[in-house]
N, CA, C and O atoms as a Maestro MAE file, in Angstrom:
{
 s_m_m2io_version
 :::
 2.0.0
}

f_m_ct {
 s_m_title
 :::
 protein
 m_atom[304] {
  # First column is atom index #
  i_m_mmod_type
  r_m_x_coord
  r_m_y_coord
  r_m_z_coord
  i_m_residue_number
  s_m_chain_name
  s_m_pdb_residue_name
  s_m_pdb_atom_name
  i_m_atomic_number
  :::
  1 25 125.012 51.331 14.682 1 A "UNK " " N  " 7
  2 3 125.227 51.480 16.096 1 A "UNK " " CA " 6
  3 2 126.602 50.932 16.489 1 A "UNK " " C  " 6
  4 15 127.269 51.371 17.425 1 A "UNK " " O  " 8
  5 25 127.021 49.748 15.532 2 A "UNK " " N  " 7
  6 3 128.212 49.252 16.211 2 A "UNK " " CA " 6
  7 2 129.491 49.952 15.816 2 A "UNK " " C  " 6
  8 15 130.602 50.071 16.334 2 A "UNK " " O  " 8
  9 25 128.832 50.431 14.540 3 A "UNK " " N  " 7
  10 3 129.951 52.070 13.645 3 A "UNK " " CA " 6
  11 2 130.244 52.926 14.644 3 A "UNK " " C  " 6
  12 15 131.357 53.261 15.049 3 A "UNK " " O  " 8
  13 25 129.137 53.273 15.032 4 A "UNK " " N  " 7
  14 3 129.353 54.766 16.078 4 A "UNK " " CA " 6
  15 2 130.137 54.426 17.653 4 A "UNK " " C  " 6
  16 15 130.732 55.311 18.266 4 A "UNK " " O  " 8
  17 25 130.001 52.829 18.222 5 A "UNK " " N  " 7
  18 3 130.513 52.685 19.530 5 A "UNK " " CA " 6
  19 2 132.226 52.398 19.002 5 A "UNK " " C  " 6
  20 15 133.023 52.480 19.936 5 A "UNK " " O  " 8
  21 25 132.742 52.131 17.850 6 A "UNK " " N  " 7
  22 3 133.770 51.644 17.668 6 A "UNK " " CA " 6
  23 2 134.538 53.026 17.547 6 A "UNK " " C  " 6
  24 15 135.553 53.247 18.207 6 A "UNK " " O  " 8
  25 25 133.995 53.936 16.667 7 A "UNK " " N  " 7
  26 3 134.510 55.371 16.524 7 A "UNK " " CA " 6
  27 2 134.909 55.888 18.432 7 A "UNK " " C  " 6
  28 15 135.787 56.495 19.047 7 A "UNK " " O  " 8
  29 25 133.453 55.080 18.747 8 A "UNK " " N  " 7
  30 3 133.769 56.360 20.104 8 A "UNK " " CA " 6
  31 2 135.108 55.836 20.694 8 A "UNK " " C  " 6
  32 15 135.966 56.520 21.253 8 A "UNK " " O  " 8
  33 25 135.130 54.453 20.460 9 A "UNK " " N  " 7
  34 3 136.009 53.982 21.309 9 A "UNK " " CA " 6
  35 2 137.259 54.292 21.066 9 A "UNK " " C  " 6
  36 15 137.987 54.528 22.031 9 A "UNK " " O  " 8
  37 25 137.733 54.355 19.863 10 A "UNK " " N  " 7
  38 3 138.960 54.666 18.982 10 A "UNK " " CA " 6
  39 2 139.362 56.349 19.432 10 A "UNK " " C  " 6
  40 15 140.455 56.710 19.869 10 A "UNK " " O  " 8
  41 25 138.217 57.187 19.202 11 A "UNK " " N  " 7
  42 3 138.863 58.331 19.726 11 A "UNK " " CA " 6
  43 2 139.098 58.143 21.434 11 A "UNK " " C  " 6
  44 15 140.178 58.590 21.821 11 A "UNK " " O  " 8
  45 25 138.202 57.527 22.511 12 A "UNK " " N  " 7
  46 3 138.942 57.742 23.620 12 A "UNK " " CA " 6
  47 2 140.212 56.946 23.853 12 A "UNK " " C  " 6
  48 15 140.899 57.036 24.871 12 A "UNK " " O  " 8
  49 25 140.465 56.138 22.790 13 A "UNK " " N  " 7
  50 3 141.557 55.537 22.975 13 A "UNK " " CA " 6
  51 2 143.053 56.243 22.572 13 A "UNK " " C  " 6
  52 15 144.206 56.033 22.950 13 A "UNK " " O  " 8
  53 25 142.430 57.192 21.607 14 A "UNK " " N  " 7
  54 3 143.137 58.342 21.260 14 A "UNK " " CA " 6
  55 2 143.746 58.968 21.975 14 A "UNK " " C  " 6
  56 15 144.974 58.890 22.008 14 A "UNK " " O  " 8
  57 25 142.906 59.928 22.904 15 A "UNK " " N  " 7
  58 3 142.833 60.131 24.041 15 A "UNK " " CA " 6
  59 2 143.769 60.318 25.402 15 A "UNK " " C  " 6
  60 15 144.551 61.067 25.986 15 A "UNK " " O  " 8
  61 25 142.987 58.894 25.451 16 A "UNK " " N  " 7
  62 3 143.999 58.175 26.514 16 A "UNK " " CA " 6
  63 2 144.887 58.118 26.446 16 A "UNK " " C  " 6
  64 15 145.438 58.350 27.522 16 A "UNK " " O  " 8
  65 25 146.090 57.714 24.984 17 A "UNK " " N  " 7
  66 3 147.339 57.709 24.506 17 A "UNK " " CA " 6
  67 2 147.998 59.061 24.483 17 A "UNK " " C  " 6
  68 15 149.017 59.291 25.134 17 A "UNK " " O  " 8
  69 25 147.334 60.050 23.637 18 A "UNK " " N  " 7
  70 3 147.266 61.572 23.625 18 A "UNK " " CA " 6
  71 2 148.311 61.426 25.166 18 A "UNK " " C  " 6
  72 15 149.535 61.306 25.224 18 A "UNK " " O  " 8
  73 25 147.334 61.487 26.269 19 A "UNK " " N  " 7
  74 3 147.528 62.630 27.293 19 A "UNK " " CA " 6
  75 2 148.604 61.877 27.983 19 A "UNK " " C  " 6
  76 15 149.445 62.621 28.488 19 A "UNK " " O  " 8
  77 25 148.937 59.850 28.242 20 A "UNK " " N  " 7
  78 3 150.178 59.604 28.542 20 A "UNK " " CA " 6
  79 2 151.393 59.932 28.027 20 A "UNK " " C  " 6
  80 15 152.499 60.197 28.499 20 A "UNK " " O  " 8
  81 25 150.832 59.835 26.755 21 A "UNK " " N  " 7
  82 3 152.089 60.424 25.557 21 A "UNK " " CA " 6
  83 2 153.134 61.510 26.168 21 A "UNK " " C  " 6
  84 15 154.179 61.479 26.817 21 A "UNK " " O  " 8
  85 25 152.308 62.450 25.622 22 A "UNK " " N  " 7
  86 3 152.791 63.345 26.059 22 A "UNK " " CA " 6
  87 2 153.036 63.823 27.612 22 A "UNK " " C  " 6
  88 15 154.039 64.463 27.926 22 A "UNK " " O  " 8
  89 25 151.905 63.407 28.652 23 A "UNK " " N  " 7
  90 3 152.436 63.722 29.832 23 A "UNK " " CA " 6
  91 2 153.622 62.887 30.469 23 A "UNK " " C  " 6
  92 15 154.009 63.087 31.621 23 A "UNK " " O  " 8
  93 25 154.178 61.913 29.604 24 A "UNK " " N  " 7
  94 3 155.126 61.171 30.246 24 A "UNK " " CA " 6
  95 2 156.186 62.098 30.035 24 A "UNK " " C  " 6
  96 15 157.188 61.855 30.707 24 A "UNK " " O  " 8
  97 25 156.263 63.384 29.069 25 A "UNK " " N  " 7
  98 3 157.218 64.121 28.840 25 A "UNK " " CA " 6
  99 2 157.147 65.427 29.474 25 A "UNK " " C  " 6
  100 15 158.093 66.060 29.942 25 A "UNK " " O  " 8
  101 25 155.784 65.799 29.435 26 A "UNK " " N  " 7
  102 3 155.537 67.191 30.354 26 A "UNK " " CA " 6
  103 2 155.510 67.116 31.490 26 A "UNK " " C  " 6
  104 15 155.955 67.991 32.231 26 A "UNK " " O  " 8
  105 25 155.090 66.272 31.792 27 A "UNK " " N  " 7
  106 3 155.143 66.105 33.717 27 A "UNK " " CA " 6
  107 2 156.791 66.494 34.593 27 A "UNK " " C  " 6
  108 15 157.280 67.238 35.443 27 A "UNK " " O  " 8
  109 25 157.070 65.570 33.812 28 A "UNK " " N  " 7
  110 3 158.955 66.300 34.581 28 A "UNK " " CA " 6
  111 2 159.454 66.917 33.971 28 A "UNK " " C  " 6
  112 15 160.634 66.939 34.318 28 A "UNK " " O  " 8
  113 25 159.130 68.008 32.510 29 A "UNK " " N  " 7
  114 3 159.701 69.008 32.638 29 A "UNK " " CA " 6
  115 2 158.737 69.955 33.337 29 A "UNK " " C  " 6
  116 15 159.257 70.678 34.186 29 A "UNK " " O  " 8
  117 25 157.782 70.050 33.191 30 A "UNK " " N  " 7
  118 3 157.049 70.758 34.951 30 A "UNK " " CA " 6
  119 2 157.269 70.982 36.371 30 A "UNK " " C  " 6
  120 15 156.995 71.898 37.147 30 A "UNK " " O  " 8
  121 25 158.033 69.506 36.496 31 A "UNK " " N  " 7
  122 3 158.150 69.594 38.344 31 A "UNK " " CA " 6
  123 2 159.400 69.988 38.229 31 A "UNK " " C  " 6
  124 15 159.654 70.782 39.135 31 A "UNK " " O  " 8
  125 25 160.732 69.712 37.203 32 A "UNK " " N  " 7
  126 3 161.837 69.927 37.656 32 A "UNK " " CA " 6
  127 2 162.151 71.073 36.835 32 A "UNK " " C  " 6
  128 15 161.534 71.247 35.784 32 A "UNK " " O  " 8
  129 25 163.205 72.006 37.278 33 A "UNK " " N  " 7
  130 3 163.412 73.386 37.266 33 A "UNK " " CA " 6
  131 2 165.002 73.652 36.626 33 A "UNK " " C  " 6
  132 15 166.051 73.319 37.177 33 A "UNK " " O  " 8
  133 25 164.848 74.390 35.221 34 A "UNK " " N  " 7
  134 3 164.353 74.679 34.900 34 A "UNK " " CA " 6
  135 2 163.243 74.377 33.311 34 A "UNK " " C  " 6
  136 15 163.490 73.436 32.557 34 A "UNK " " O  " 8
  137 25 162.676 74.851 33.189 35 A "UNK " " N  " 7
  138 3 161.221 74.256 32.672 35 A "UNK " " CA " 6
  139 2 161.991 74.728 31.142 35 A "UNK " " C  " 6
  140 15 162.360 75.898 31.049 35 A "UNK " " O  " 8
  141 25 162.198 73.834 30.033 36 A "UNK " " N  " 7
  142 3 162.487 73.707 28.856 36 A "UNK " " CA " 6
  143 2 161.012 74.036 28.095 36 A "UNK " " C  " 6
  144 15 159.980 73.375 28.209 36 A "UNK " " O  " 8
  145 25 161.234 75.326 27.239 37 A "UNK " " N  " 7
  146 3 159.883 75.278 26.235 37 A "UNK " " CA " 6
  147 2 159.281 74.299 25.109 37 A "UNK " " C  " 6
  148 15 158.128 73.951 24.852 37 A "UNK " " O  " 8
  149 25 160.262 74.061 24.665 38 A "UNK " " N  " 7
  150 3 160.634 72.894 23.688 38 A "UNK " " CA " 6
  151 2 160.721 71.761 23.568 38 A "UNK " " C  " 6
  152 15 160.475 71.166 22.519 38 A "UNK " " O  " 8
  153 25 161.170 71.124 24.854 39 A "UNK " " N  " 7
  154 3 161.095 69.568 25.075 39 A "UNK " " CA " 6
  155 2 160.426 68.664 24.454 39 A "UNK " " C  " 6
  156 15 160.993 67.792 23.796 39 A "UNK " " O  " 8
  157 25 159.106 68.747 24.578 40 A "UNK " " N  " 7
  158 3 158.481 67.975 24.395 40 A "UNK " " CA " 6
  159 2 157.198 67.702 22.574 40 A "UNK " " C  " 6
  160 15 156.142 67.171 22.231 40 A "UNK " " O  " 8
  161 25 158.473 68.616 21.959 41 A "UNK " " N  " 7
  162 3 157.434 69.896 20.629 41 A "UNK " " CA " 6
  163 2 157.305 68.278 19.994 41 A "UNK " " C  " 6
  164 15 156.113 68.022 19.816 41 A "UNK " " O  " 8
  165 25 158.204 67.125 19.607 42 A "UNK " " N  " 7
  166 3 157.994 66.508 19.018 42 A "UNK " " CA " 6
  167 2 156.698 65.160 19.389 42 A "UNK " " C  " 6
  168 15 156.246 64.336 18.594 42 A "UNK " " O  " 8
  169 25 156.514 65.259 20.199 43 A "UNK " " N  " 7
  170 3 155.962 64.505 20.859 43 A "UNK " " CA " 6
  171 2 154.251 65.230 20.641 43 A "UNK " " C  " 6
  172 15 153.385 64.483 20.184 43 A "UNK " " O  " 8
  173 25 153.973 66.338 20.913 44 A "UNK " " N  " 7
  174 3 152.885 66.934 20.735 44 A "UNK " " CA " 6
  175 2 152.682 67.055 18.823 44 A "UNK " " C  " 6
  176 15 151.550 66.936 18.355 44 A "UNK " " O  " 8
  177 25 153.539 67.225 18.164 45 A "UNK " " N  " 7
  178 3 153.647 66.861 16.873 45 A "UNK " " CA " 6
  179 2 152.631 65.617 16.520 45 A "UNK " " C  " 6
  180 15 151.633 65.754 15.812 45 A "UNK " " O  " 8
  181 25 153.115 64.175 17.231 46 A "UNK " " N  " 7
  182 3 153.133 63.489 17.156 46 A "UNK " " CA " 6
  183 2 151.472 62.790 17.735 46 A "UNK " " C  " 6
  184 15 150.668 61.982 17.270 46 A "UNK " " O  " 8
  185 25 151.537 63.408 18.653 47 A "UNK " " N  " 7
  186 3 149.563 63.337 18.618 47 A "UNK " " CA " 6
  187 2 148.808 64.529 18.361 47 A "UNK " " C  " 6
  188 15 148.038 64.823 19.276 47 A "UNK " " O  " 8
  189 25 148.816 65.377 17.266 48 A "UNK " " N  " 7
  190 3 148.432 66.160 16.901 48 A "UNK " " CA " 6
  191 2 148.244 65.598 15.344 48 A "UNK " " C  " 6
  192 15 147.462 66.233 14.636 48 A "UNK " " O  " 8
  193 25 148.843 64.573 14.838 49 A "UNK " " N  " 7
  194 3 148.563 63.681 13.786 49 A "UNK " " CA " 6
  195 2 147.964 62.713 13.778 49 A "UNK " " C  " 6
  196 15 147.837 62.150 12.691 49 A "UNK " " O  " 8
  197 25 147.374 62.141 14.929 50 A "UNK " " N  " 7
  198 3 146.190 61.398 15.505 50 A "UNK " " CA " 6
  199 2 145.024 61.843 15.293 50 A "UNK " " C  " 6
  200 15 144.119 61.059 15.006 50 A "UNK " " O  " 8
  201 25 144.816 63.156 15.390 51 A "UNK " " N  " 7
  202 3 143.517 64.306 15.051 51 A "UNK " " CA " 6
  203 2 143.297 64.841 14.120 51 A "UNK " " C  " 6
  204 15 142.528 65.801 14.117 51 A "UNK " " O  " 8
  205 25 143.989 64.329 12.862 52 A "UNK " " N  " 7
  206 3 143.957 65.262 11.453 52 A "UNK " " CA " 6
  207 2 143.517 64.393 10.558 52 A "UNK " " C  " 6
  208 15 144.049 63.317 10.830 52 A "UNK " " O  " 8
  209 25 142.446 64.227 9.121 53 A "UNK " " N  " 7
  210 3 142.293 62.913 8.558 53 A "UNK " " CA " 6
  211 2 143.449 63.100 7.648 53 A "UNK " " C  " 6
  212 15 144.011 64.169 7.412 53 A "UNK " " O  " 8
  213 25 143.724 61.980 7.186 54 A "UNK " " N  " 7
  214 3 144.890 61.421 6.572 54 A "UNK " " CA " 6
  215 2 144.786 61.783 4.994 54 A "UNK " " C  " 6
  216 15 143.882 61.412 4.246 54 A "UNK " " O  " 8
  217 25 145.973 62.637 4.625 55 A "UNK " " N  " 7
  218 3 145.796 62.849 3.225 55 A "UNK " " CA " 6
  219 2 145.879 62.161 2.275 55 A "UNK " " C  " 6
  220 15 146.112 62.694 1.190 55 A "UNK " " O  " 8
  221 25 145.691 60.534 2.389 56 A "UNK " " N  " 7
  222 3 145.665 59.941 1.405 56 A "UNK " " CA " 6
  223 2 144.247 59.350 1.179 56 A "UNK " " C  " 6
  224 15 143.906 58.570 0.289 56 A "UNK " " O  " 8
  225 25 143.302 60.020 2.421 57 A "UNK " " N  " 7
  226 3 142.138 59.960 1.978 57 A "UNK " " CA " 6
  227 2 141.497 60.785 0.826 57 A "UNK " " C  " 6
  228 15 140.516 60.499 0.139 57 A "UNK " " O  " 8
  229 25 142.323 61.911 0.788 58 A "UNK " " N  " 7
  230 3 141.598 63.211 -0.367 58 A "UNK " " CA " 6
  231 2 141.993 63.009 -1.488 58 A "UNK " " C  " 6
  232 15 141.329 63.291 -2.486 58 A "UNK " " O  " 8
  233 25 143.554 62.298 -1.518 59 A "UNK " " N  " 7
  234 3 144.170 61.899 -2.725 59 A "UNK " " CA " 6
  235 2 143.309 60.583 -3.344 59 A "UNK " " C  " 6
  236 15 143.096 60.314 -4.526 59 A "UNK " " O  " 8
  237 25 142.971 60.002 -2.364 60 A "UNK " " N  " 7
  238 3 141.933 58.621 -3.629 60 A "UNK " " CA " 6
  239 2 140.759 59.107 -4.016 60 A "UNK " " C  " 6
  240 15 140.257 58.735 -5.077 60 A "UNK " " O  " 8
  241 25 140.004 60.238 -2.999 61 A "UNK " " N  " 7
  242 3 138.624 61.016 -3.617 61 A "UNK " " CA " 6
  243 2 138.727 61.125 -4.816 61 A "UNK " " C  " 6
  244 15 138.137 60.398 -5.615 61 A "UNK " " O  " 8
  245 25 139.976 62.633 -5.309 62 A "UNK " " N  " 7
  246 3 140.286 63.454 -5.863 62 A "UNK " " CA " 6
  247 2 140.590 62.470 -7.338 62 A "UNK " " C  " 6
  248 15 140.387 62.827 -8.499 62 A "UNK " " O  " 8
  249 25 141.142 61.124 -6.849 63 A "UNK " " N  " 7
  250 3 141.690 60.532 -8.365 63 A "UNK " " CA " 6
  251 2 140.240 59.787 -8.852 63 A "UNK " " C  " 6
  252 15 140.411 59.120 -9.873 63 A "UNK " " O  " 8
  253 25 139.184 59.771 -8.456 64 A "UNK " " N  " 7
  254 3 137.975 58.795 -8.781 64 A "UNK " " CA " 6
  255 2 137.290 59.898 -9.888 64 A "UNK " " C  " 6
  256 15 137.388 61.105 -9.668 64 A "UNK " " O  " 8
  257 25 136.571 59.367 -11.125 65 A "UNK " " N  " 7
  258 3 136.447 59.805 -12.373 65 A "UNK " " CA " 6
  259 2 135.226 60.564 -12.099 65 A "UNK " " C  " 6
  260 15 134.540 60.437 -11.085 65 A "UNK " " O  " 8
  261 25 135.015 61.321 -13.022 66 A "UNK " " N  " 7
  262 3 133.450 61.705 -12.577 66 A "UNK " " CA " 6
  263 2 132.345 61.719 -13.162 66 A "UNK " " C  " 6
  264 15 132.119 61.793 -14.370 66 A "UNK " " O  " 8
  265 25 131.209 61.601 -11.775 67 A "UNK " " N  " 7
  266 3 130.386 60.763 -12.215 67 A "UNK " " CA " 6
  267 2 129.276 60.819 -13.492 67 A "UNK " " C  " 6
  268 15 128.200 60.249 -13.306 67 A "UNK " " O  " 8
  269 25 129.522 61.509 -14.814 68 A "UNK " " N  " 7
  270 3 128.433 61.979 -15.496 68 A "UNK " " CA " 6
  271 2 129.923 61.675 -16.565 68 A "UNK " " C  " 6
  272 15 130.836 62.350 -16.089 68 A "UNK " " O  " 8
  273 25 130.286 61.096 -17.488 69 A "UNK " " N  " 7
  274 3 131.992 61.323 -18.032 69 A "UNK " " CA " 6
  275 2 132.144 62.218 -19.474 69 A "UNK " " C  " 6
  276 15 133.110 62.365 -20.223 69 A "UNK " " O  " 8
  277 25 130.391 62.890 -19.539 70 A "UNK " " N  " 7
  278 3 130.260 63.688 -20.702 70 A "UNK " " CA " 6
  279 2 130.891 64.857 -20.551 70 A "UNK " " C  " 6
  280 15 131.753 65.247 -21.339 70 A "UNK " " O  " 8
  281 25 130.301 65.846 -18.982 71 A "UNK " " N  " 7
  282 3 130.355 67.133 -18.519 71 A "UNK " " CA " 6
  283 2 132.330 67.089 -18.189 71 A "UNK " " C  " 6
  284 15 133.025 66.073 -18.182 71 A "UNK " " O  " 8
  285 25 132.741 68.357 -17.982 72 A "UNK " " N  " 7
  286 3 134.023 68.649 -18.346 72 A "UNK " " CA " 6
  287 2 134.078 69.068 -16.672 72 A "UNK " " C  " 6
  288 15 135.019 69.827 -16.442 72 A "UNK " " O  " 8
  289 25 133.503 68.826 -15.833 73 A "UNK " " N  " 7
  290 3 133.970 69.244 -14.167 73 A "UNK " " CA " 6
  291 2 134.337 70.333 -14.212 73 A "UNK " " C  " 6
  292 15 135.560 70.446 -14.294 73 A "UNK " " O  " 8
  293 25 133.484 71.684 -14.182 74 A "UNK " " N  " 7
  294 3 134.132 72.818 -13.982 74 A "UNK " " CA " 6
  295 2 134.445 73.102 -12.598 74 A "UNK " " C  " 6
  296 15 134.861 74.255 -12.492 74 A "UNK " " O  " 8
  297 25 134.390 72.355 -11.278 75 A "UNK " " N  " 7
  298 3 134.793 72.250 -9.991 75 A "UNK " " CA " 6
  299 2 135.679 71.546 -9.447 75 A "UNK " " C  " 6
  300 15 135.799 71.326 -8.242 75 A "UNK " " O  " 8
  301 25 136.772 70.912 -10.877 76 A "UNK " " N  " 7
  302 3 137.161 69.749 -10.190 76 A "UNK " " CA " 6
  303 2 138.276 70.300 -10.737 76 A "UNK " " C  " 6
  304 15 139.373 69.764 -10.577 76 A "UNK " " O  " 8
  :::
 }
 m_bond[303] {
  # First column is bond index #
  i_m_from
  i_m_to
  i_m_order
  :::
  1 1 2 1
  2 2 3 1
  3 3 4 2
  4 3 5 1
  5 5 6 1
  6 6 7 1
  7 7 8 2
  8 7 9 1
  9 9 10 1
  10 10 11 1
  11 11 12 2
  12 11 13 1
  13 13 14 1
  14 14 15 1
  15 15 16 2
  16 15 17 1
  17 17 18 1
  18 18 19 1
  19 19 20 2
  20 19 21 1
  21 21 22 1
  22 22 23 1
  23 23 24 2
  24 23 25 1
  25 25 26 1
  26 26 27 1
  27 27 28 2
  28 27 29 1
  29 29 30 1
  30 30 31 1
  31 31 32 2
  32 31 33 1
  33 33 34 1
  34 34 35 1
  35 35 36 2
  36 35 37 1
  37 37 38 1
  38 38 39 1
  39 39 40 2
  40 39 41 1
  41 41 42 1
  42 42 43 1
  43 43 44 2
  44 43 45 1
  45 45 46 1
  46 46 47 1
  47 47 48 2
  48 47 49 1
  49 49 50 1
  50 50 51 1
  51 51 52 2
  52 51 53 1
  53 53 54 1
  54 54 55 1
  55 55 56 2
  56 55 57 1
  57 57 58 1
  58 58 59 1
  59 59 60 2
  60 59 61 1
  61 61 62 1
  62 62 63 1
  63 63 64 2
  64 63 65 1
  65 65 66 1
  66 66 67 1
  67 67 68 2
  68 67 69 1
  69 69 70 1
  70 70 71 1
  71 71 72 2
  72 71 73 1
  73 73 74 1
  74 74 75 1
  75 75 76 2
  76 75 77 1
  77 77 78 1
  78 78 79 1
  79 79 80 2
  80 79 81 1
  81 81 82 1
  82 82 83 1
  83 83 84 2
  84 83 85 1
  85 85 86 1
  86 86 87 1
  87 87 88 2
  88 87 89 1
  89 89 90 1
  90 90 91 1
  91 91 92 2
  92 91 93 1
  93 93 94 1
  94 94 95 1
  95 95 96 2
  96 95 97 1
  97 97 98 1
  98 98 99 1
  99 99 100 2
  100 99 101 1
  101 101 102 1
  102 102 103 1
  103 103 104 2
  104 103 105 1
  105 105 106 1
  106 106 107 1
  107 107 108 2
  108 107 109 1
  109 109 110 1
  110 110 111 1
  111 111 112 2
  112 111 113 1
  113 113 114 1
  114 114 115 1
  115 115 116 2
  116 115 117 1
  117 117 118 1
  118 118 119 1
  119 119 120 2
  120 119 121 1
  121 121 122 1
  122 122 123 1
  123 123 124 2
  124 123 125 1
  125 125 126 1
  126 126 127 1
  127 127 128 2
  128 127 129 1
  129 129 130 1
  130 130 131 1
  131 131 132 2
  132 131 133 1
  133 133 134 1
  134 134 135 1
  135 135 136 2
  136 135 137 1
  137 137 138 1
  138 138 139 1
  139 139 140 2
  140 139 141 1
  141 141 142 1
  142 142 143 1
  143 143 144 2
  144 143 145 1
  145 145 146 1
  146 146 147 1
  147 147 148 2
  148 147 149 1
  149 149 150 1
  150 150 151 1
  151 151 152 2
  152 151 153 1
  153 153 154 1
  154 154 155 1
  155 155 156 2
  156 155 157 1
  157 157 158 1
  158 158 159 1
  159 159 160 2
  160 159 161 1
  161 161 162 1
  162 162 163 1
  163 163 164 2
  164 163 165 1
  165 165 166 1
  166 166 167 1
  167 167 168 2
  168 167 169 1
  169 169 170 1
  170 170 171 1
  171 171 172 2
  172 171 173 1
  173 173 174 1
  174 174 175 1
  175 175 176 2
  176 175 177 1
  177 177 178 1
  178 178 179 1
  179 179 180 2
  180 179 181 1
  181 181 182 1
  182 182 183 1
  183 183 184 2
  184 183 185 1
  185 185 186 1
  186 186 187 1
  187 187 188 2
  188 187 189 1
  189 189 190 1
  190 190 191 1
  191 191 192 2
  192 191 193 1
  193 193 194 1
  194 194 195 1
  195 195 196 2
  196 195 197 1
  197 197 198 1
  198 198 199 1
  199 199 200 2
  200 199 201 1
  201 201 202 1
  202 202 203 1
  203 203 204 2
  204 203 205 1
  205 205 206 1
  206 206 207 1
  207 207 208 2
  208 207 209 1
  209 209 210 1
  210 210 211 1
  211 211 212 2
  212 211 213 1
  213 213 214 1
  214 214 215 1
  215 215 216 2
  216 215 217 1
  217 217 218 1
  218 218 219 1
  219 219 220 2
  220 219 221 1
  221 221 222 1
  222 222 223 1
  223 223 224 2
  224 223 225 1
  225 225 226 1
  226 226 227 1
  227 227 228 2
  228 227 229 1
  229 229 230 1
  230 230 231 1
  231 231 232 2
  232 231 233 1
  233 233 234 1
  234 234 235 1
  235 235 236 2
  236 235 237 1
  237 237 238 1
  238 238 239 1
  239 239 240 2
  240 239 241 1
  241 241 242 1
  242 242 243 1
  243 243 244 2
  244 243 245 1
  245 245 246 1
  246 246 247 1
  247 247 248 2
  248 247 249 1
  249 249 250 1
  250 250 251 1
  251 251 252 2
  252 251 253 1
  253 253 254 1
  254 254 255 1
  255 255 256 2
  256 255 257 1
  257 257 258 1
  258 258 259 1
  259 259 260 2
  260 259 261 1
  261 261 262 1
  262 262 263 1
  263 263 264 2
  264 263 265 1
  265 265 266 1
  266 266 267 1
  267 267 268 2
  268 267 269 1
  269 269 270 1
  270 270 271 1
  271 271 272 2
  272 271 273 1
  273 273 274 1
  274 274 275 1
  275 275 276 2
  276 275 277 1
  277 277 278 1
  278 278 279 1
  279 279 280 2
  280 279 281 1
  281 281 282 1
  282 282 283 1
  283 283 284 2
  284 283 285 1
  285 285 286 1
  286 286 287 1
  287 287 288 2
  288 287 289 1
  289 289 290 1
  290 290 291 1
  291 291 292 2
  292 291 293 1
  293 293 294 1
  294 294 295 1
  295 295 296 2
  296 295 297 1
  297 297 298 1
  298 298 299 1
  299 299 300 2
  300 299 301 1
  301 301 302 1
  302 302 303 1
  303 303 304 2
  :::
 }
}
């Protein structure tokens, strides 16, 4: 239970960062004229890597032996 309130909390904290983040950059290229497409690409980059799991999680899976060390992993 205290797993699942900490997750929740972490993503709205996510979130929350997410949308200042970036709206500290979209907001005035919105109100002021004219409106740049691009402005703000790095920044959305940048919490868009907040939302992805981290590939050095697949890389420590991927290096752990397997579990039977007779069979030859035809899936691996």
């Amino acid at each position: 239970m205290l797993g699942a309130a900490a997750s929740h909390g972490q993503l709205t904290g996510q979130l929350v960062f997410s949308v200042a983040f970036v709206g500290a950059c979209e907001l005035p290229n919105w109100l002021l004229a004219p409106r740049q497409v691009n402005a703000c690409l790095e920044r959305w980059m940048t919490v868009s890597a907040l939302f992805f799991p981290s590939g050095m999680q697949l890389a420590a899976a991927s290096a752990q032996p397997a579990l039977t060390p007779g069979r030859r992993g035809v899936f691996r």
